[in-house]
Every structure is written in C-alpha cells, then in structure tokens.
Residue frames as a rotation matrix with the C-alpha (Angstrom) as fourth column:
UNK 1
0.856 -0.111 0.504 2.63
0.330 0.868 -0.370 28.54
-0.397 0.484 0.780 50.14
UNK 2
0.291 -0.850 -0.440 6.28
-0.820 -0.458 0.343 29.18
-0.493 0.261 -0.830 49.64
UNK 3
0.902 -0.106 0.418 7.83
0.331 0.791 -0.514 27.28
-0.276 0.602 0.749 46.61
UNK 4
0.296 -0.938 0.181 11.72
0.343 0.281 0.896 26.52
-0.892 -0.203 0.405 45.89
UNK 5
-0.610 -0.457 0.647 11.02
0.562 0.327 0.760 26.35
-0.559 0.827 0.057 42.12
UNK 6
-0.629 0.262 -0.732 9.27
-0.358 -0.933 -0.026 28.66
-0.690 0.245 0.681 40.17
UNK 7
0.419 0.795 0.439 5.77
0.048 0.463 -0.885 27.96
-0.907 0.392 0.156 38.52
UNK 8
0.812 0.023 -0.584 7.12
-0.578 -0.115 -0.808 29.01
-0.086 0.993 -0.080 34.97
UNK 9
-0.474 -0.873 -0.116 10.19
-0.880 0.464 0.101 26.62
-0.034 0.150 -0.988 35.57
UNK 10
-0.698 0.369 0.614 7.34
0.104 0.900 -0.423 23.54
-0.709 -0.232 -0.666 36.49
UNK 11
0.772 0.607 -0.189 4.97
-0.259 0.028 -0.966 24.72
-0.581 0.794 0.179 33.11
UNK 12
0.422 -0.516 -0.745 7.95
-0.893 -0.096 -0.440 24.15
0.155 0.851 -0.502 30.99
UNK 13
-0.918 -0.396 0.038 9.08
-0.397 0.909 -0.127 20.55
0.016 -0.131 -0.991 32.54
UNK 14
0.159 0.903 0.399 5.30
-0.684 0.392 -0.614 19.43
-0.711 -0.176 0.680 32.73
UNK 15
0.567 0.160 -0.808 5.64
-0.727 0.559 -0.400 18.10
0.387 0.814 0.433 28.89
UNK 16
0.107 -0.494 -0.863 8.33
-0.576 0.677 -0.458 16.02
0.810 0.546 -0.212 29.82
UNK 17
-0.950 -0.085 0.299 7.43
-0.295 0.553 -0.779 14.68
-0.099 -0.829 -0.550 33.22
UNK 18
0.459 0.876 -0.145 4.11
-0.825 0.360 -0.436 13.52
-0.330 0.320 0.888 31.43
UNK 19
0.594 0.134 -0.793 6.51
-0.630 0.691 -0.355 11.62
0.500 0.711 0.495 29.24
UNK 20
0.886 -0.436 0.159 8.68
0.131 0.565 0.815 10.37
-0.445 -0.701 0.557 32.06
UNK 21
0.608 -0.710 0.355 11.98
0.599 0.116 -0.793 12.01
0.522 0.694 0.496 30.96
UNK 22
0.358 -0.282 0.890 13.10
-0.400 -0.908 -0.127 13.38
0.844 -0.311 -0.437 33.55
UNK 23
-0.695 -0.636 -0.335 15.64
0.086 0.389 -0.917 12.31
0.714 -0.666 -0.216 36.41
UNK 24
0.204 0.520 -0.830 14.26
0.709 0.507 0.491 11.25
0.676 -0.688 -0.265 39.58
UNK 25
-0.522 0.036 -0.852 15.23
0.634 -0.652 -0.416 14.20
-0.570 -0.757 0.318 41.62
UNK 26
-0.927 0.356 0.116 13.42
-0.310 -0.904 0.293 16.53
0.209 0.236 0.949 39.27
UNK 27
-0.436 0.888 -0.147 10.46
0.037 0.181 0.983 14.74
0.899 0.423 -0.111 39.18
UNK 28
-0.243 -0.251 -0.937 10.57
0.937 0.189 -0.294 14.55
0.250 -0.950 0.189 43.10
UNK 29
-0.931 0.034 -0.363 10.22
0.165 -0.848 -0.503 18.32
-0.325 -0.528 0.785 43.19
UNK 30
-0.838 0.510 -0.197 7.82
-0.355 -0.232 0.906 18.29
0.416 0.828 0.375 40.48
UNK 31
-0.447 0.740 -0.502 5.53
0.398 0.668 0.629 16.34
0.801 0.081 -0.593 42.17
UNK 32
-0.410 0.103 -0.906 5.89
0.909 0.123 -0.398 18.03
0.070 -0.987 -0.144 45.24
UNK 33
-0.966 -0.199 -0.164 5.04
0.101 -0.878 0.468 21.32
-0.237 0.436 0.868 43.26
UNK 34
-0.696 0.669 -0.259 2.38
-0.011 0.351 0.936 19.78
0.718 0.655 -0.237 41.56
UNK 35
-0.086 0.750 -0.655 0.79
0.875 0.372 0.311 19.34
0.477 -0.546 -0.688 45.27
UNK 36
-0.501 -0.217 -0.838 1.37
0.798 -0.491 -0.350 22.06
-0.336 -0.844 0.419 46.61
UNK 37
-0.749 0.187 -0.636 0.28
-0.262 -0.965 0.025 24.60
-0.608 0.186 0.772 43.87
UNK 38
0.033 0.928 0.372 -3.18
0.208 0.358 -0.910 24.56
-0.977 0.108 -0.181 42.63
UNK 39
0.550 -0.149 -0.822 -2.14
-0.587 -0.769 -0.253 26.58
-0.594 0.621 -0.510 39.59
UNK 40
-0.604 -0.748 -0.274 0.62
-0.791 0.523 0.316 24.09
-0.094 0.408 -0.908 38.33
UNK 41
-0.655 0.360 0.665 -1.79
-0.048 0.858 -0.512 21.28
-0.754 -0.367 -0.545 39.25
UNK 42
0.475 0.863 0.172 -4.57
0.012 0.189 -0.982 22.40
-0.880 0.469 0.080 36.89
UNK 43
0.306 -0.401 -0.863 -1.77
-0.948 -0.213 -0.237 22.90
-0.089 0.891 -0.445 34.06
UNK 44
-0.836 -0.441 0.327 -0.37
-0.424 0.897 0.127 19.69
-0.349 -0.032 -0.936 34.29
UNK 45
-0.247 0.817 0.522 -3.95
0.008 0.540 -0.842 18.25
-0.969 -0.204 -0.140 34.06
UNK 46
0.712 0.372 -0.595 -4.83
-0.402 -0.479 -0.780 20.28
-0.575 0.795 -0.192 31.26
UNK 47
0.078 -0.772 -0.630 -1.37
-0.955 -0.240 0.176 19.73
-0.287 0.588 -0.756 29.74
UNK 48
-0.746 -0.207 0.633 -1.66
-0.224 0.973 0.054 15.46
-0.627 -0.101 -0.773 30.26
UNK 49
0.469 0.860 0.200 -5.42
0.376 0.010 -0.926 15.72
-0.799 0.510 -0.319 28.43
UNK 50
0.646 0.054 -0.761 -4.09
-0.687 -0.393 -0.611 17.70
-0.332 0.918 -0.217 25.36
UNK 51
-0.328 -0.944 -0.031 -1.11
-0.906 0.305 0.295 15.48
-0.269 0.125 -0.955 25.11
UNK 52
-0.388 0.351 0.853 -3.71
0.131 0.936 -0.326 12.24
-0.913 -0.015 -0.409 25.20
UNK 53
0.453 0.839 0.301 -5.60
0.382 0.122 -0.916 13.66
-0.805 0.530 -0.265 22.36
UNK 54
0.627 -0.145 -0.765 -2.91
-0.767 -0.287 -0.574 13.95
-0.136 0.947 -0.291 20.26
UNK 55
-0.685 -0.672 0.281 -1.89
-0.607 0.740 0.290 10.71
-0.403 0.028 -0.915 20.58
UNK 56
0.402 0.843 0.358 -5.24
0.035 0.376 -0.926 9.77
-0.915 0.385 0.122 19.76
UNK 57
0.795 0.352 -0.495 -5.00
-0.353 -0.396 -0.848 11.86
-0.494 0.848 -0.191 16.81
UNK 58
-0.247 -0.954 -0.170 -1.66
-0.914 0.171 0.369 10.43
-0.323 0.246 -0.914 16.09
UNK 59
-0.671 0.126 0.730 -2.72
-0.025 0.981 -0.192 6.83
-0.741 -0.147 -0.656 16.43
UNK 60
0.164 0.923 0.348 -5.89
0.361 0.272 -0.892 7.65
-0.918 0.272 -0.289 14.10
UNK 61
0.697 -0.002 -0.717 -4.16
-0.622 -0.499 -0.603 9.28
-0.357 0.866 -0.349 11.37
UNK 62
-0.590 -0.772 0.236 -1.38
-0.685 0.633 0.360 6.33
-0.428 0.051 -0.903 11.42
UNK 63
-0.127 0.856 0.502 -4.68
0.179 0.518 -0.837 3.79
-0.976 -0.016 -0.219 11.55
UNK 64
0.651 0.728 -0.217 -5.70
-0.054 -0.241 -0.969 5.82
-0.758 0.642 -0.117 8.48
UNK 65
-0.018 -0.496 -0.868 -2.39
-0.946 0.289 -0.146 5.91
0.323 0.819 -0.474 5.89
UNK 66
-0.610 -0.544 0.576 -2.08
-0.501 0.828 0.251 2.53
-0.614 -0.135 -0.778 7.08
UNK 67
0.540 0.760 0.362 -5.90
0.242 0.272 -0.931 1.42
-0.806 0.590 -0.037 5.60
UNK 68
0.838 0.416 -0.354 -4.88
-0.209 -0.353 -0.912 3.71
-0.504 0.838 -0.209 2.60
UNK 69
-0.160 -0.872 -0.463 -1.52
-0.957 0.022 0.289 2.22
-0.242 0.490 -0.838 2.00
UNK 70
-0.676 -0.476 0.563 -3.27
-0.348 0.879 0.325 -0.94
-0.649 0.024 -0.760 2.13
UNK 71
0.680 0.694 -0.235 -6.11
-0.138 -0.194 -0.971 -0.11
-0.720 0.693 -0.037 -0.31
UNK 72
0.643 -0.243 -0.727 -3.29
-0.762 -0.307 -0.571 1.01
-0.084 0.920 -0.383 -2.81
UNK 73
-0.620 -0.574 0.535 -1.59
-0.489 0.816 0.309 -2.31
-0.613 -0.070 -0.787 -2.20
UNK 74
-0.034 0.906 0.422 -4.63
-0.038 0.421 -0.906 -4.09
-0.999 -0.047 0.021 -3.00
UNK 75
0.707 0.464 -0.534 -5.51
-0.408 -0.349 -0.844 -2.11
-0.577 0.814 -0.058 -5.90
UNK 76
0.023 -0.789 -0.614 -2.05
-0.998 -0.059 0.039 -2.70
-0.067 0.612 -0.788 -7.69
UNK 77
-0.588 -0.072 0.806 -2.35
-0.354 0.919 -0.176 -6.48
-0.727 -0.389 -0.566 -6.65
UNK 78
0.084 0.556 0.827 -5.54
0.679 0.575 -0.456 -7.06
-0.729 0.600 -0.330 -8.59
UNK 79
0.428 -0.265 -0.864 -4.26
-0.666 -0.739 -0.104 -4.25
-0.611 0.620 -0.493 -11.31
UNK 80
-0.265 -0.938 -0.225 -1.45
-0.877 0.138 0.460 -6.38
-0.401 0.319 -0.859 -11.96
UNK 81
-0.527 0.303 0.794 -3.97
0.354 0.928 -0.118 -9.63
-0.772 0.219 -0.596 -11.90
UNK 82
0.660 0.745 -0.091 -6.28
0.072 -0.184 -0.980 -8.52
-0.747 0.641 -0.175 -14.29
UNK 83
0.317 -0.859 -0.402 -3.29
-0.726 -0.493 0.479 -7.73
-0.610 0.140 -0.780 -16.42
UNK 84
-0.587 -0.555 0.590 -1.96
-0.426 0.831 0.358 -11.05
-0.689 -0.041 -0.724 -16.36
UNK 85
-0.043 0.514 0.856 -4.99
0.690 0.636 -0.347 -12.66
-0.723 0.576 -0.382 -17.46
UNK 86
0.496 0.386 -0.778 -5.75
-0.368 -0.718 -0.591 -9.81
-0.787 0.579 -0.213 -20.15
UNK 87
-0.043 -0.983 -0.177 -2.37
-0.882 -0.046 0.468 -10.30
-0.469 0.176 -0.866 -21.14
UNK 88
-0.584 -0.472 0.661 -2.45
-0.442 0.867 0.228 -13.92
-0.681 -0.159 -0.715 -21.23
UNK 89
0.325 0.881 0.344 -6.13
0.234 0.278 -0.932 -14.18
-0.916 0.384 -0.116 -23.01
UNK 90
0.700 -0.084 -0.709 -4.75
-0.640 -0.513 -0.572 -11.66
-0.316 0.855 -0.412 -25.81
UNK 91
0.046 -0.990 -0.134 -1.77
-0.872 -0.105 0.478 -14.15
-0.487 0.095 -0.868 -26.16
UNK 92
-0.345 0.478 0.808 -4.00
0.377 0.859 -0.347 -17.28
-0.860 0.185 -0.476 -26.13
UNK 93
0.500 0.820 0.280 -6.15
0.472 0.013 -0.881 -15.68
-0.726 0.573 -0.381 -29.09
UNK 94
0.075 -0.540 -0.838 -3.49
-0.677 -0.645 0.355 -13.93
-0.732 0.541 -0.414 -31.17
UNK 95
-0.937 -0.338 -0.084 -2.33
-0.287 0.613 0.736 -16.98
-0.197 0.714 -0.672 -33.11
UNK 96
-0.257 0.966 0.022 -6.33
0.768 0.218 -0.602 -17.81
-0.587 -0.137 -0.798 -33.27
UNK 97
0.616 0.651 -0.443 -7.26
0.117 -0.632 -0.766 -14.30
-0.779 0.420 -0.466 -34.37
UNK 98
-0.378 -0.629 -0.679 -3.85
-0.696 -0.290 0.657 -14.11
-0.610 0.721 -0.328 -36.90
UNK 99
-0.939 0.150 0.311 -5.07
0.212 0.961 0.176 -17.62
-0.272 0.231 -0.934 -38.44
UNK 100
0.060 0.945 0.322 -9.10
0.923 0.070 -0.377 -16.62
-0.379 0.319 -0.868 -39.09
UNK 101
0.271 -0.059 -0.961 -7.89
-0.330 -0.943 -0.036 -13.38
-0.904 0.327 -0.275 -40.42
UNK 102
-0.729 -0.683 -0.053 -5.72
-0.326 0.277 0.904 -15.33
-0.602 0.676 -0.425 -42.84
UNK 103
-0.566 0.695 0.444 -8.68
0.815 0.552 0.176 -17.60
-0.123 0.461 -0.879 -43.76
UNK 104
0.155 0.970 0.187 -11.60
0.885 -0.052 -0.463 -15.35
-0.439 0.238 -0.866 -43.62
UNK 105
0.271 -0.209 -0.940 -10.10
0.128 -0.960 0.250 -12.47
-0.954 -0.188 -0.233 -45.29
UNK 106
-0.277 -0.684 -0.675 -7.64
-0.753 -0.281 0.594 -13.50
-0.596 0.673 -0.438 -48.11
UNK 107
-0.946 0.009 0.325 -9.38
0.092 0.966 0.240 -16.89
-0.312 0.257 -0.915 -48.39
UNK 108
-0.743 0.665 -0.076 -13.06
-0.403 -0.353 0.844 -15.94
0.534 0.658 0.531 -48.40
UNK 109
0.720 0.574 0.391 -14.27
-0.678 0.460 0.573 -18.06
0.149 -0.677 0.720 -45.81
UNK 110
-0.113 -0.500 0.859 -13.24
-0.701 0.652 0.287 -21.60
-0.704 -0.570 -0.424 -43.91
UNK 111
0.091 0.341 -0.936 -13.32
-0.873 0.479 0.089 -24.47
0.479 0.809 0.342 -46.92
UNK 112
0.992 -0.024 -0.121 -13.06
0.071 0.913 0.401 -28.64
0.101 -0.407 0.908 -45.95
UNK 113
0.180 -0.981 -0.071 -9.55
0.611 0.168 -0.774 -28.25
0.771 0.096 0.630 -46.57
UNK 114
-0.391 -0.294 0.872 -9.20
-0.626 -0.610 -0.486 -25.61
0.675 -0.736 0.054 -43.40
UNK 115
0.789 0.584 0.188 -11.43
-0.554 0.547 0.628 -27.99
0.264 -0.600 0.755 -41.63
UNK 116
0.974 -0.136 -0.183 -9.38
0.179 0.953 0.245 -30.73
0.141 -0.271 0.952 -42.13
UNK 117
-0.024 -0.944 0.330 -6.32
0.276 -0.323 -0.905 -29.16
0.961 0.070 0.268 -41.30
UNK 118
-0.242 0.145 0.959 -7.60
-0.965 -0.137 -0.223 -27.49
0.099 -0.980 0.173 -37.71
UNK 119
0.807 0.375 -0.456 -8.67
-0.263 0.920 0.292 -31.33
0.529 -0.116 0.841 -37.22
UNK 120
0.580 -0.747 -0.326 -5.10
0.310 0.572 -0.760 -32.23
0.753 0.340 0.563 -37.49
UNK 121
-0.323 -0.889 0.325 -3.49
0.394 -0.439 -0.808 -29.49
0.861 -0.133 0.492 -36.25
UNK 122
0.758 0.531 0.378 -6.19
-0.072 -0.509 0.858 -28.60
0.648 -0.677 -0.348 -33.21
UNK 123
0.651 -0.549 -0.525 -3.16
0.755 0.540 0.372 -30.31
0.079 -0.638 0.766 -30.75
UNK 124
-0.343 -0.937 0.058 -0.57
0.939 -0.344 -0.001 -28.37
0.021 0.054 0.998 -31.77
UNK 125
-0.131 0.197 0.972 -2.61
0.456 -0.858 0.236 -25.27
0.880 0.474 0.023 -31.77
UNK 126
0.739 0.671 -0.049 -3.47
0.255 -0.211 0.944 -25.33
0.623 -0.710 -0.327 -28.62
UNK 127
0.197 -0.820 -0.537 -0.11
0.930 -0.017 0.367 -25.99
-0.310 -0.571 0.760 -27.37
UNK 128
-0.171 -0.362 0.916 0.57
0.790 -0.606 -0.092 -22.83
0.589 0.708 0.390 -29.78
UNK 129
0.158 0.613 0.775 -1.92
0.037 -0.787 0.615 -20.59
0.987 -0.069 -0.147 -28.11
UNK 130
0.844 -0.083 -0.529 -1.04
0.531 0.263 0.806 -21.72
0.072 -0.961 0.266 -24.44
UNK 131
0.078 -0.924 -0.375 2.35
0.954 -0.040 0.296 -21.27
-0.289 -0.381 0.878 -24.81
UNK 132
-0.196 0.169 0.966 1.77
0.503 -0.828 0.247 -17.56
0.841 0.535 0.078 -26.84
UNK 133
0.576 0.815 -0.060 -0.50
0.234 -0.094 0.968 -16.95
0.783 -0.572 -0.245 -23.80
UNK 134
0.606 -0.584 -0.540 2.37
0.786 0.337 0.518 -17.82
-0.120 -0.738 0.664 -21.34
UNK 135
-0.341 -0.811 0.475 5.21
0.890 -0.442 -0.116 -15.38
0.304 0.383 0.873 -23.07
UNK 136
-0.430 0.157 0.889 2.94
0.297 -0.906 0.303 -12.69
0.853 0.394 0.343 -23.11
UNK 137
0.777 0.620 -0.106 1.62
0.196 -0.078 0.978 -12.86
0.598 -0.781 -0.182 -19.81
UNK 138
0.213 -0.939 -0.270 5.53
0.937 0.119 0.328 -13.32
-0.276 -0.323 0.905 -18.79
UNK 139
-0.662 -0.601 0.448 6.49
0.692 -0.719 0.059 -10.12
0.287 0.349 0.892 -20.74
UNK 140
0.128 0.455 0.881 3.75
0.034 -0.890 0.455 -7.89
0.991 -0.028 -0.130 -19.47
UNK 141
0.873 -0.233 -0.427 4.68
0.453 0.068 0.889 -9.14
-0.178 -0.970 0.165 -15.50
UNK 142
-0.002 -0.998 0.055 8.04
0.998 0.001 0.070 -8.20
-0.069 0.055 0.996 -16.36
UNK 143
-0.658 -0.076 0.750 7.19
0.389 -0.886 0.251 -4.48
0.645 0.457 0.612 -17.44
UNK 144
0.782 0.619 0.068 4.47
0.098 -0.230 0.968 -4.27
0.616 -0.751 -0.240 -14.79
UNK 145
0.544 -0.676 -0.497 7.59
0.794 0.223 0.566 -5.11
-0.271 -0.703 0.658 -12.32
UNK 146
-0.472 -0.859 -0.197 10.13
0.842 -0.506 0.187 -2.68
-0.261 -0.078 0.962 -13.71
UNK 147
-0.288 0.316 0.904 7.61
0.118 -0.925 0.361 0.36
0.950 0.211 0.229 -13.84
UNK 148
0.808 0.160 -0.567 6.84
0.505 0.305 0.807 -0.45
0.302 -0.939 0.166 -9.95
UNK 149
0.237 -0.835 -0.497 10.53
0.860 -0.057 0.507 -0.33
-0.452 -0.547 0.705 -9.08
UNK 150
-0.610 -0.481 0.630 11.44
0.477 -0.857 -0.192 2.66
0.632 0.183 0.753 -11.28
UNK 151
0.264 0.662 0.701 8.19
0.195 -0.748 0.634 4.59
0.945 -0.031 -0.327 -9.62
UNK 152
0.861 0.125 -0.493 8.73
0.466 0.197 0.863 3.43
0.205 -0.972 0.111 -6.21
UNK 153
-0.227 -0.974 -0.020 12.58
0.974 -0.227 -0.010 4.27
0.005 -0.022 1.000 -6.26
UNK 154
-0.508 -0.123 0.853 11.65
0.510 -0.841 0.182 8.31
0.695 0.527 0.489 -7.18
UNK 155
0.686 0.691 0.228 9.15
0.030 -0.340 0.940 8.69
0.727 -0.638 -0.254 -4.31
C-alpha cells in the first residue's frame, strides 16, 4: 500500500474534511486515502463520532441557557407584575389609610358627621384612590424600567 500523502498530513485535515472545508482536489485524495489506509479510516471514524457528540453537547447546553434565559425572563415578567399591582393596591389604599388614620386617631372614632361626608364624597374618593393607584403604579414601572436598563447595559 504505497501512499502519495502522508498519514499524519490526512489526521490533521480529517477535522476539516468532516466539516467540508476543504477544496475539491484535497478532498479527492483524502478520500482516496481514507480507502486505501485502514489506519486513517478508523481515525476519521473515530474523529466524525467525537465531533457528533460535541455537537450534541453543544446543541444541549444552548437548549439549556436558552430554558434558563427564559425562566429569568419569566421571572422578571411576573416580578415586575406583582409589582404593579402591589404598587397600585398601596396607591389605591393610601388616601383610604391617610383618611381613617385622620379619623380614628385624632378624632376618636368615625361620628355621623364622617358618615355623612364619605356618603357625599364616596365618588370622588374613589376617583381619588384610582387615580393615586394609577401614579404609583406608573412611578414604580418607571423605576422597575430604568434599573433593568442600567443592569442590563453593565453585563
């Protein structure tokens, strides 16, 4: 078996005539190497098998930051909801909890005259507490947002 090209020249092109990077006259010898010597033949084999399983392993560790970049998507998603409403609940009940502090504190309790005043004023409270709600839910999205972008930006 007399060969042109030297086995340790056809182990060192193997990687890249696996990946098909190589001009058509090398590969031409290569192949004809590849039959001829039993030695080159079982590297190549060996060398195409190690090369699949680390594409595997490539492909499964990709597979895997993907999952876990989309966990920490997720997570920040309903972070940011929960937030909102928190936010939005504490805004709704501030002007509620600033108001029964006033009364039950400095006043002593609720009298007819508080009664008949929240009567009156229940409308306008509500609109009070909605729109409280709103601001603050608005200003904590806003600061949620520009601690995002400063973190993200540093990474």
């Amino acid at each position: 078996m007399k060969n042109s090209v030297p086995c340790a020249l056809i182990r060192d092109l193997v990687p890249l005539y696996a990946e098909d990077l190589v001009s058509d006259e090398t590969r031409k010898e290569l192949e004809a190497h590849i039959q001829e010597c039993k030695e080159c033949k079982a590297y190549y084999e060996r060398a195409t098998k190690e090369m699949e399983c680390e594409k595997v392993e490539e492909i499964k560790q990709e597979a895997m930051e993907i999952n876990y970049m989309k966990r920490i998507h997720a997570y920040q998603k309903r972070n940011a909801l929960l937030g909102g409403i928190v936010s939005f609940l504490l805004g709704v009940f501030l002007p509620v909890g600033l108001l029964g502090l006033s009364v039950f504190v400095m006043q002593g309790g609720p009298s007819a005259y508080h009664f008949a005043r929240l009567e009156l004023m229940w409308p306008l409270m509500l609109a009070r507490m909605l729109v409280s709600g709103i601001v603050v839910c608005i200003i904590y999205c806003i600061i949620n947002r520009v601690i995002r972008k400063r973190w993200g930006s540093k990474k």
